[in-house]
Each structure stands twice: as C-alpha cells, then as structure tokens.
C-alpha positions in Angstrom: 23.9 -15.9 25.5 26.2 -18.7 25.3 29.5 -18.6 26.9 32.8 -19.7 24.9 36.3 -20.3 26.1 39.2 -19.0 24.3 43.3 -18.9 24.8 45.1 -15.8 24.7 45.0 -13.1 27.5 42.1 -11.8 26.9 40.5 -14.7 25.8 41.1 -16.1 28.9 38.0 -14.1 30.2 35.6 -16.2 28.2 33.6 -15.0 25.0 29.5 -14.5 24.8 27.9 -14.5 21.5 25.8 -11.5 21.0 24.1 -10.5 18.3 25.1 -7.1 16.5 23.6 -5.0 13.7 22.0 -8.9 12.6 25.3 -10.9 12.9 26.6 -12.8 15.6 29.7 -11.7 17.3 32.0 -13.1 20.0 33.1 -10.6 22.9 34.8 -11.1 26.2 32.7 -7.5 28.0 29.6 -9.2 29.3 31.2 -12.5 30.2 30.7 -13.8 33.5 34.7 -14.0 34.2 35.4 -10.1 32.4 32.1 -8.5 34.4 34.2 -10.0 37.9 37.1 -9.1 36.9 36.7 -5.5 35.7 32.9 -4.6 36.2 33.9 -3.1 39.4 36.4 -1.2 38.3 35.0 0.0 34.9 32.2 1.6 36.6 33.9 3.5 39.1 35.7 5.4 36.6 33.6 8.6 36.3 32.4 10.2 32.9 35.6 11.9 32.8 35.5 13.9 29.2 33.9 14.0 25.8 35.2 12.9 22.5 36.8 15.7 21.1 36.1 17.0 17.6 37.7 15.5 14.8 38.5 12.4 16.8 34.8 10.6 16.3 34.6 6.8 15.2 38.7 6.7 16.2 39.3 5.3 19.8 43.2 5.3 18.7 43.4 8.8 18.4 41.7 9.3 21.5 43.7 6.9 23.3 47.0 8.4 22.1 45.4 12.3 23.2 44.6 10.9 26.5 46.9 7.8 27.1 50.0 8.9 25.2 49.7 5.8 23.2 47.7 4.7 20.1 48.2 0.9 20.6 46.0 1.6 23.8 42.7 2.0 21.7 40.9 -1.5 23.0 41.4 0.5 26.3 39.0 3.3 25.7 36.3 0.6 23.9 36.8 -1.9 27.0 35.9 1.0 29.3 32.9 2.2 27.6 31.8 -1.0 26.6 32.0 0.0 23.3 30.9 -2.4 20.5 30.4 -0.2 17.5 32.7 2.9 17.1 30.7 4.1 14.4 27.5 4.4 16.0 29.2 4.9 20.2 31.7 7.7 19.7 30.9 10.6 18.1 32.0 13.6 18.3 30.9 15.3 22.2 29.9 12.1 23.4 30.6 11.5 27.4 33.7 9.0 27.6 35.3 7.4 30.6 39.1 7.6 30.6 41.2 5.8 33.2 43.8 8.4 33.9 45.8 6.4 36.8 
C-alpha cells in the first residue's frame, strides 16, 4: 500500500491506495496516521445495533435515525470501516454506532 498526503481535514490523516472491486481507490481508514488516531477508539465502540429495514445501502438515513443528523453519514462508514455500502450494509447487518 502506498501512502499519500493530502490537505483538508481529513486528508490530513494520509491516504492508502487500495484496490476495490478491480479499481484503485484512495482512503484515509487504514492509514498509519487514521489507525493512531482513531483505531483505538473505533474498536471500543461495541456492536451496538443492526441496520434497520428499509434503511440498507443508505448510511444517511441511518445516521439521521441514530445521530439526528443526515450530514453525519461518513460517521457510520468511518466506524465500520465501510468501503462499499452496497455490498457492507444490508438490511440486519451488526453496526457500531457512537452514541456519546
């Protein structure tokens, strides 16, 4: 994996290319920075509820059910590490949500 730097906030973490579904992607989750950051934290939020039905493949409408907000979706990804909604968060699937 190579390691890129980018500005912005969250781009401040670094970006690794990985590959995905055959194409090369850019993503801060995995970076050396992001992992130090907020590995620790991430995983001590427990498996904390399921995605509801109807809400599959849409982390904004799970963030607004859960967060209040649906601007908040990158949340829900970032804490699951999710990549790929489509093929991650289907319906009944175990989801960490950061309630505090």
């Amino acid at each position: 994996m190579r390691q890129k730097k980018v500005n912005g906030s969250r781009g401040s973490f670094g970006q690794i290319k990985v590959l995905h579904k055959g194409k090369s992607i850019f993503t801060s989750v995995g970076s050396e920075s992001y992992e130090g950051t907020f590995g620790p934290q991430v995983a001590s939020i427990p498996v904390n509820g399921v995605v509801p039905p109807g809400y599959a493949h849409r982390p904004d409408l799970i963030s607004n059910l859960f967060l209040g907000s649906p601007s908040t979706w990158w949340i829900i990804c970032e804490t699951n590490a999710i990549f790929d909604v489509f093929e991650q968060l289907k319906s009944g699937s175990p989801i960490r949500v950061p309630l505090e």
